[in-house]
N, C-alpha and C positions, 0 to 999 in steps of 0.2 A: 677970135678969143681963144689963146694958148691956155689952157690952165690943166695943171696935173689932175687925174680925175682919180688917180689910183691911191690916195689916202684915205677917200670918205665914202667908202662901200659899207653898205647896209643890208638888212636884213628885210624881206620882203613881209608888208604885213600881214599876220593871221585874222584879223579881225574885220578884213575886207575881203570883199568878190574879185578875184580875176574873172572881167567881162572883157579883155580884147587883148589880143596877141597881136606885131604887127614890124615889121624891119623897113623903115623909110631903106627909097633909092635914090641915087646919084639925081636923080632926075628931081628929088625934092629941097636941095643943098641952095640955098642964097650965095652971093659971090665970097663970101666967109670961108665955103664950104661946108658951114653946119648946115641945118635940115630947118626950114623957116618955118620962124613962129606959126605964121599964120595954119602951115601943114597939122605942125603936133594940136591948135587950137581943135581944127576941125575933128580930129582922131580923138581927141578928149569928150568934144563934141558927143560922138557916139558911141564914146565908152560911158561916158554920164548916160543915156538914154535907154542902157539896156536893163538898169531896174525899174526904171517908173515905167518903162515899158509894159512890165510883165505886172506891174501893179493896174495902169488905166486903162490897158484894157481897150484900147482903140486908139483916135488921133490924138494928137500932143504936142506942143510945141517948146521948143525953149525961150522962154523969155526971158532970164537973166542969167548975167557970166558974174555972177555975185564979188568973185576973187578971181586972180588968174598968176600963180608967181611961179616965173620960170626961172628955176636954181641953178642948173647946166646947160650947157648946150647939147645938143642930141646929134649926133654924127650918123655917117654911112656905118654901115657894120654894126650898129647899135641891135636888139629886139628889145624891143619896147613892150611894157606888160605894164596893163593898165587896171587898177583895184578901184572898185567903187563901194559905194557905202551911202544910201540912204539915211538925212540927217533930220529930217522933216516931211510929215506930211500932211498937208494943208486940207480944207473943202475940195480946194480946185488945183491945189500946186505938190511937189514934192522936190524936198531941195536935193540934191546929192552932193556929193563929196568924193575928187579923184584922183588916184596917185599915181604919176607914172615913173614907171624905173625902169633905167636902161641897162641891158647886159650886153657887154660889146663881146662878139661871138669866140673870140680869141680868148677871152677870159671869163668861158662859162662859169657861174653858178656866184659871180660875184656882180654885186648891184648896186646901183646909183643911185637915190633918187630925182630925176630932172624937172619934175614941174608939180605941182599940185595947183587943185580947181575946186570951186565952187560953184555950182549951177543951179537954176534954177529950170521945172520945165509943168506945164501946165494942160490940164488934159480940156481938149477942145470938140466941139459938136462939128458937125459937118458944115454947118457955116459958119466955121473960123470960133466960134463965140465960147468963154469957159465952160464946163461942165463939173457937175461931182462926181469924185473920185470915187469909186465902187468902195463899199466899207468892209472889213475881213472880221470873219468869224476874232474876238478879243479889243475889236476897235474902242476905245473912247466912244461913247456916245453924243 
């Protein structure tokens, strides 16, 4: 996939968390030479994870990739920086929301965006089974 990437640089958002900095290697590149999907899926994976993290508060799983739309392709040379953002949060579940944008190192401080996600991830007991989410001082009752 040739496509000029140098027209549609953007501004990175303010109104999410940078949770993961991260530069795919050569070693993660499909016969394309981009960086396969399935790579950036997993790194989104655990950039979605690091708020509901610090919200449940123990085990968690993900249980749903709600949305998944990959805009560019993600190359070697890329750093990937990855914004989350808490959209929901359930009894048992908390959705997030993730954006990842690439800066290709040659042309620092200008940015891409390459994929955005929706996930879902649900906090679990020690046998596997849902749990509720600890409630914060201002919760909904």
């Amino acid at each position: 996939m040739s496509q000029d990437r140098t027209c549609t640089h953007t501004q990175l958002p303010a109104d999410k968390e940078l949770v993961l900095k991260v530069m795919p290697m050569p070693a993660d590149t499909n016969n394309n030479g981009d960086i396969f999907g399935g790579w950036v899926m997993a790194q989104v994976d655990l950039a979605g994870s690091v708020l509901p993290a610090r919200r449940i508060q123990g085990r968690m799983a993900t249980v749903a990739v709600n949305e998944f739309v990959f805009k560019q392709p993600v190359r070697v040379g890329d750093l990937l920086s990855f914004f989350a953002e808490v959209k929901r949060v359930g009894n048992t579940s908390i959705t997030v929301q993730v954006e990842v944008y690439a800066e290709h190192i040659r042309t620092q401080g200008r940015y891409l965006k390459v994929t955005e996600a929706s996930l879902t991830y649900v906090a679990i007991d020690e046998n596997g089974r849902p749990r509720p989410i600890p409630k914060l001082p201002g919760d909904a009752p």
